[in-house]
C-alpha positions as CSV (number, residue, x, y, z in Angstrom):
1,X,-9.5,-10.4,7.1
2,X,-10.1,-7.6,4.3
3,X,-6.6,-8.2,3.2
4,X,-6.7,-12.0,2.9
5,X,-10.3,-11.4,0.9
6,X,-8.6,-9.0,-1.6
7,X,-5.5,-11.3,-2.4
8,X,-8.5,-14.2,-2.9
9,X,-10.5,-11.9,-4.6
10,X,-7.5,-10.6,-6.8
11,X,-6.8,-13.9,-7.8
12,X,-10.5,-15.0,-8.9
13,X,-9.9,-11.1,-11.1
14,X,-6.9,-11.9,-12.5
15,X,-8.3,-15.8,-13.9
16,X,-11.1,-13.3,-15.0
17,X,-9.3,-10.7,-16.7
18,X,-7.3,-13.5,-18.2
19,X,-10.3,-14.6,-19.8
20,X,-11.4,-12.1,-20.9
21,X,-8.3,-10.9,-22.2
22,X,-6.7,-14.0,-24.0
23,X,-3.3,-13.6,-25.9
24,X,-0.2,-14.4,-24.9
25,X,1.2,-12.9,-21.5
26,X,5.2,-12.3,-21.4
27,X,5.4,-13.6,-17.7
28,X,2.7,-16.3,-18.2
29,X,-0.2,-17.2,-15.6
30,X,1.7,-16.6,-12.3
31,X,2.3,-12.8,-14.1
32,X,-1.0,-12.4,-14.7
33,X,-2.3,-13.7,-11.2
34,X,-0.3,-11.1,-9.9
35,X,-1.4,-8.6,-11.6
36,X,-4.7,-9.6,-10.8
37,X,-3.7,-9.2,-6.9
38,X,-2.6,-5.7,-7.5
39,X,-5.7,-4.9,-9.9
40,X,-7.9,-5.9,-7.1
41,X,-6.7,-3.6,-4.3
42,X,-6.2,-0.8,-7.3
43,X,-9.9,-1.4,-8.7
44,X,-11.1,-1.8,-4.8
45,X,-9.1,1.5,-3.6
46,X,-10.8,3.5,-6.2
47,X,-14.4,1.4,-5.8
48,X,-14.1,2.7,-2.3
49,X,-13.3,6.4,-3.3
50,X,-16.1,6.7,-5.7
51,X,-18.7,4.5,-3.3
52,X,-19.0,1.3,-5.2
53,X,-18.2,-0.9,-2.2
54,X,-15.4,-0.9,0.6
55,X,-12.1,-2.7,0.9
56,X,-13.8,-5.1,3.6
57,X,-17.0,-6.4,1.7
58,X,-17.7,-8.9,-1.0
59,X,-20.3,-6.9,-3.1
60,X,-20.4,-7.0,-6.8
61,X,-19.3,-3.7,-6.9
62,X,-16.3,-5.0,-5.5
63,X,-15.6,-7.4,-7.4
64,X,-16.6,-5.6,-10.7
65,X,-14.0,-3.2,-9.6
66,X,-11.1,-5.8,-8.8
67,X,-11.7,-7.4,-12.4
68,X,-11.5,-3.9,-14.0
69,X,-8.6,-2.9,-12.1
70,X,-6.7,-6.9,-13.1
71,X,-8.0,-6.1,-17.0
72,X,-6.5,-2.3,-16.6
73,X,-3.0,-3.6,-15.1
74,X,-2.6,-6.2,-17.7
75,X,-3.2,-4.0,-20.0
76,X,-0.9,-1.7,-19.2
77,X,1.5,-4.9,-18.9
78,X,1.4,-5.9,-22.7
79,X,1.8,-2.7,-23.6
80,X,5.2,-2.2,-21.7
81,X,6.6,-5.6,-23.0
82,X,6.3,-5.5,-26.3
């Protein structure tokens, strides 16, 4: 179940980080989703490393840590496309 809750959570992080990141993506919303996915099990990994939740709960740590991880990712994203 922890992985199904992390792809759900990652995509809740990556319509976040989209959010709070506006601009114009170069693979568009599904992109974005996805690297939302990936954020969330990068933010979580690390969350669970430095204590701020595990990979199998739904805290807000966790899910401050999957938005950071989505908002890092896309980041890094924009910055290899352009």
């Amino acid at each position: 179940m922890g992985f199904l809750a992390w792809i759900l959570f990652g995509l809740i992080a990556g319509v976040i980080a989209k959010v709070i990141m506006p601009g114009k993506d170069p693979g568009g919303l599904i992109i974005t989703i996805l690297l939302g996915i990936a954020g969330a099990f990068v933010g979580g990994w690390i969350g669970s490393l430095v204590g701020l939740g595990t990979m199998g709960d739904f805290s807000f740590g966790s899910f401050v840590t999957a938005i950071v991880g989505a908002l890092v990712l896309l980041a890094g994203y924009r910055m290899i496309k352009k």
